[in-house]
C-alpha positions in Angstrom: 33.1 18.7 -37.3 29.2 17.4 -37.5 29.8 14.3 -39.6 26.8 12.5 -39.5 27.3 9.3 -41.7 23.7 7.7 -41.8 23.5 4.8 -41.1 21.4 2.5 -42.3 21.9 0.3 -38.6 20.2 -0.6 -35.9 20.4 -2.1 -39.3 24.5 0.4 -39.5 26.9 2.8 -35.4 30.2 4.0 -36.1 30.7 2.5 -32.5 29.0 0.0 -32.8 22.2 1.6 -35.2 21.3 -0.5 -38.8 24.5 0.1 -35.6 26.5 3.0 -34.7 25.8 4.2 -31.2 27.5 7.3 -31.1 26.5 11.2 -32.0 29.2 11.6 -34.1 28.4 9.0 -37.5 32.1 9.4 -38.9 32.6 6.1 -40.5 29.5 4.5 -39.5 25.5 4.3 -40.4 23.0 6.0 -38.0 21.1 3.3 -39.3 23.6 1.5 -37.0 26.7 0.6 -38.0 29.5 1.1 -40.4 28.2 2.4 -43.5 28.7 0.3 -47.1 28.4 1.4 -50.9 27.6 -0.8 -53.3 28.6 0.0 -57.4 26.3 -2.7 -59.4 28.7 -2.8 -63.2 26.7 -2.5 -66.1 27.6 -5.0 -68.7 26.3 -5.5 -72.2 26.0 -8.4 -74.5 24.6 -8.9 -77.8 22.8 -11.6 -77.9 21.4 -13.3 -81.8 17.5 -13.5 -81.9 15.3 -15.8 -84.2 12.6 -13.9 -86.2 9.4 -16.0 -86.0 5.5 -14.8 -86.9 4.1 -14.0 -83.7 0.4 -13.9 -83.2 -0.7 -9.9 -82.0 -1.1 -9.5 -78.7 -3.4 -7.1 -76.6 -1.8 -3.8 -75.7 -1.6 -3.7 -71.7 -0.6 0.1 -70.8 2.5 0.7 -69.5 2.8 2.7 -65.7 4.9 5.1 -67.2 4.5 7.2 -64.0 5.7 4.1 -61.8 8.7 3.3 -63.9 9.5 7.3 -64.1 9.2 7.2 -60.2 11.6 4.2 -59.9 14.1 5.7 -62.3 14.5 9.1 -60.6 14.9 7.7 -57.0 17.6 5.2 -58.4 19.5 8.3 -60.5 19.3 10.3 -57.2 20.6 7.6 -54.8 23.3 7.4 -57.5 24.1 11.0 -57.8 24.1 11.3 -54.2 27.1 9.0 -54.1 29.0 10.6 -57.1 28.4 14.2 -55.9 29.8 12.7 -52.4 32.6 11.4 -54.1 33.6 14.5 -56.3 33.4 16.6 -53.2 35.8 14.2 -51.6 38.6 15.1 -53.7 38.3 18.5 -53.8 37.3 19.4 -49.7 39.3 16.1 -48.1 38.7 17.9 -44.9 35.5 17.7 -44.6 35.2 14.2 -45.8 35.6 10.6 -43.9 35.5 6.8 -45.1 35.3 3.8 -44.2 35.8 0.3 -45.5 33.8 -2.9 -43.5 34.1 -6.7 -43.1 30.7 -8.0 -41.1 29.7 -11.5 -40.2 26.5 -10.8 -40.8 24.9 -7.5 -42.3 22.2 -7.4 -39.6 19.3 -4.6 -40.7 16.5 -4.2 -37.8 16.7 -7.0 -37.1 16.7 -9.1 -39.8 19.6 -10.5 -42.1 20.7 -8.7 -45.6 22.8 -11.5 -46.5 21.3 -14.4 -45.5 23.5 -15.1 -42.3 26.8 -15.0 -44.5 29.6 -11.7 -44.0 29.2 -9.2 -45.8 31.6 -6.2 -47.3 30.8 -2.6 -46.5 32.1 0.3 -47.7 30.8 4.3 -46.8 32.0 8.0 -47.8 30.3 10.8 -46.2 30.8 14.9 -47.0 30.3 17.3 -44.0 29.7 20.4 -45.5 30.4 23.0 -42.5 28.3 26.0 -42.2 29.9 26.9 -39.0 31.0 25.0 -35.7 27.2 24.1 -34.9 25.6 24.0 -38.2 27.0 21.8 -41.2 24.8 19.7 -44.0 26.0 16.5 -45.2 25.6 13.8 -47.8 27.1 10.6 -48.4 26.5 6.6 -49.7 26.3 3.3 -48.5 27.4 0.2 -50.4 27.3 -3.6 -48.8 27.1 -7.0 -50.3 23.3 -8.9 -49.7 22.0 -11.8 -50.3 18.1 -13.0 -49.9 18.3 -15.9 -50.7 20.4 -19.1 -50.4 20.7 -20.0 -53.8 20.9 -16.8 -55.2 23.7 -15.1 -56.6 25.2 -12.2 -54.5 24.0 -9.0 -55.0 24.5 -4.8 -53.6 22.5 -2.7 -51.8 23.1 0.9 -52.9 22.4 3.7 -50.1 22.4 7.6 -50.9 21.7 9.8 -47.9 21.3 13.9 -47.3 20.1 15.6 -44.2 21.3 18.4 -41.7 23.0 18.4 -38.6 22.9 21.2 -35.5 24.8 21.1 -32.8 23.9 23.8 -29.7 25.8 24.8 -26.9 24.4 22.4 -24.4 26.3 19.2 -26.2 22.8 18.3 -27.9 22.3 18.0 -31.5 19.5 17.6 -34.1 19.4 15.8 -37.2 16.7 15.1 -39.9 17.5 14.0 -43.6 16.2 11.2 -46.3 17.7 8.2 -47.7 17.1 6.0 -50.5 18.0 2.2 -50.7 18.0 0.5 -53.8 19.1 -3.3 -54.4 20.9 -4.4 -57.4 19.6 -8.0 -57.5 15.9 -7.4 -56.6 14.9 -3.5 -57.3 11.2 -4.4 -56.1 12.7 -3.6 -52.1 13.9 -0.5 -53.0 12.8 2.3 -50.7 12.7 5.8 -49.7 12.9 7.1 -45.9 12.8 10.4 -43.6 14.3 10.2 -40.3 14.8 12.9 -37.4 16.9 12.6 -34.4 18.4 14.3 -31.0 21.1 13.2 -30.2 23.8 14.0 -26.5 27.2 12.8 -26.0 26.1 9.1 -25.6 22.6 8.6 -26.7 20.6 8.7 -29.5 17.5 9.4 -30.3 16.0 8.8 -34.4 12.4 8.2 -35.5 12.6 7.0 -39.1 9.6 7.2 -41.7 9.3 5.1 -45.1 6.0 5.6 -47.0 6.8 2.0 -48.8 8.7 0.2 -46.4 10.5 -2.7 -48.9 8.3 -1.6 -51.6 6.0 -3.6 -49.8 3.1 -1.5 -49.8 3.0 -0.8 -45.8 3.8 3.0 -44.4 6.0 1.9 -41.4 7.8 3.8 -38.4 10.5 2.9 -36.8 11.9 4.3 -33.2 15.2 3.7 -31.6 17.8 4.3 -29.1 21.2 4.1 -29.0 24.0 4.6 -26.2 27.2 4.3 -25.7 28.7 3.4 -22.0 31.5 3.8 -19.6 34.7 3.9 -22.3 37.2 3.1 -20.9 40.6 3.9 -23.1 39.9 2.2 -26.6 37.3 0.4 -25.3 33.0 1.3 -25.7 30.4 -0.6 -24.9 27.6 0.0 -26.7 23.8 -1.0 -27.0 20.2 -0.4 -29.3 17.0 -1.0 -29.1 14.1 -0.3 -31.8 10.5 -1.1 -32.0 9.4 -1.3 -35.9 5.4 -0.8 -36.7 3.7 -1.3 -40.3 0.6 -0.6 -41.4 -1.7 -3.0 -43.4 -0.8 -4.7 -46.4 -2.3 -7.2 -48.8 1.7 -7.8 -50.2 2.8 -9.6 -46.8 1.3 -11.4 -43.5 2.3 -11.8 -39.9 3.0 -9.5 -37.5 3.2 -5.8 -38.1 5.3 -4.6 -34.9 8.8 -5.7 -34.0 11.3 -5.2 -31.2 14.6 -5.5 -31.8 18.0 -5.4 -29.5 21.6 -5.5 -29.4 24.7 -5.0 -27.1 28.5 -5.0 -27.8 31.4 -3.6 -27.3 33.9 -2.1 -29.2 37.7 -1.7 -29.4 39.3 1.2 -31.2 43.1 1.3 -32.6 44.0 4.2 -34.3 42.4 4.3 -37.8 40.9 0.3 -36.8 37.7 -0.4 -35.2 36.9 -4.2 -33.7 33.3 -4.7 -32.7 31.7 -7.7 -31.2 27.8 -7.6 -30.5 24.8 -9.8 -29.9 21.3 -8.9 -31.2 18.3 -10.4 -31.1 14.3 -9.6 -32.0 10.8 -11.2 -30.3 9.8 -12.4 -34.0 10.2 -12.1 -37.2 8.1 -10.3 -39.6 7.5 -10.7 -43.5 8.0 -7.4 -44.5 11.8 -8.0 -45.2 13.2 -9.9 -48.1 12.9 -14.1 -47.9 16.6 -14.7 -46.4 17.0 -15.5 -42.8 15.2 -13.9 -40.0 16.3 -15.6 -37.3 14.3 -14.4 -34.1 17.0 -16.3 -32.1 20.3 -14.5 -30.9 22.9 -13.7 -33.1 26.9 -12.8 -32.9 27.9 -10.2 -35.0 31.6 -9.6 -35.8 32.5 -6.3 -37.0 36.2 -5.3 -38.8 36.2 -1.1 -40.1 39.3 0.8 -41.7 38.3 4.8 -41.3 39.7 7.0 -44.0 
């Protein structure tokens, strides 16, 4: 079956890019690593207002085409996941899951939760055309945090593409994403990616036209493998180089290389993963929280469903 979870990783492999390095993304983010849904509750409280006179204001016109942009993309993300989820129960073949504990959600390089763990969750739908064709679509939920003193929030993925697998062992893969953030919706972002993938290396080239909502186009290449397994045991590795274009919203560098290396340990439906990752600087386009340029350990705990 061509499940292709996306990952979100050399920011999310299933393996171990956000950080899966494997072909196959059952269970894990071809952004990197496992994926992770988040579900931000809606709550609602009445709360007693004052009546005072008020002096009139000017009217300042409202970007109704902005906020109707923002909306759709945030209903789609969401009815990416619920479509994912009703399709689960009716075609449990073609479906897989996955529930995370991280150390440290590590995205490109840069931390999502401000150096603290981080709970993951992902289901993905492989909708078979045949043995080599097969669309899919899934979500990503994970715990983040930007910010030390702030209150932890979610980070709500959605993800569709298609997947074809020829006769020689390659595969092809292209699809969109779109990541919204429950705390801070000014990050929230859309992205195209396309990749080629054989039995132990990927390719992906990944394309956001407002990286972070930060006002910068930005491309971002990597390469993931997977080495030597032996028995339950795969050593894995990435490597991605991000570039941005101008902005007047951030400063710094615009170009980023980013690596990490692991190995990980499967046991029946549990997968153990221990990497290091590191990048040659940090740049401003992500959220404030930590950005360390320095070398990090990342822990890694997944449950497949």
């Amino acid at each position: 079956m061509l499940a292709r979870v996306f990952a979100c990783c050399a920011g999310l492999p299933l393996a171990g890019a956000h950080e899966s390095l494997v072909p196959v993304r059952a269970g894990g983010c071809a952004r990197g690593h496992f994926a992770s849904v988040r579900f931000a509750p809606f709550s609602f409280a009445f709360v007693p207002v004052a009546f005072v006179p008020f002096a009139p204001v000017p009217f300042a016109p409202i970007p109704f085409a902005a906020v109707a942009v923002r909306f759709c993309t945030r209903v789609v993300a969401r009815a990416l996941l619920l479509a994912t989820l009703t399709l689960a129960v009716n075609s449990q073949a073609q479906t897989s899951a996955s529930a995370t504990l991280v150390s440290d959600y590590r995205f490109r390089g840069a931390s999502l939760s401000d150096g603290r763990p981080a709970a993951q969750a992902n289901v993905n739908y492989d909708g078979n055309y045949d043995d080599h064709n097969a669309w899919y679509l899934g979500g990503f939920v994970s715990s983040a945090r930007f910010e030390p003193d702030e209150r932890s929030g979610s980070e709500l993925l959605g993800y569709t593409g298609y997947a074809r697998r020829f006769e020689s062992g390659y595969s092809v893969d292209a699809g969109a994403s779109y990541a919204t953030f429950s705390s801070q919706h000014t990050y929230d972002y859309a992205e195209v990616h396309a990749a080629v993938a054989s039995t132990d290396l990927t390719a992906q080239i990944s394309y956001a036209p407002n990286y972070f909502r930060r006002g910068t186009h930005s491309l971002y290449t990597e390469l993931n493998g997977t080495f030597s397994r032996v028995g339950r045991i795969a050593p894995f590795a990435h490597v991605g180089f991000l570039r941005l274009s101008p902005s007047e919203l951030f400063y710094g560098p615009r170009t980023q290389i980013d690596a990490r290396a692991g190995v990980g340990f499967s046991l029946d439906r549990m997968q153990l993963q221990l990497s290091w990752g590191t990048s040659n600087h940090e740049v401003a386009v992500y959220p404030h929280g930590r950005r360390d340029g320095k070398g990090v350990w990342v822990g890694r705990v997944a449950c497949l469903f």
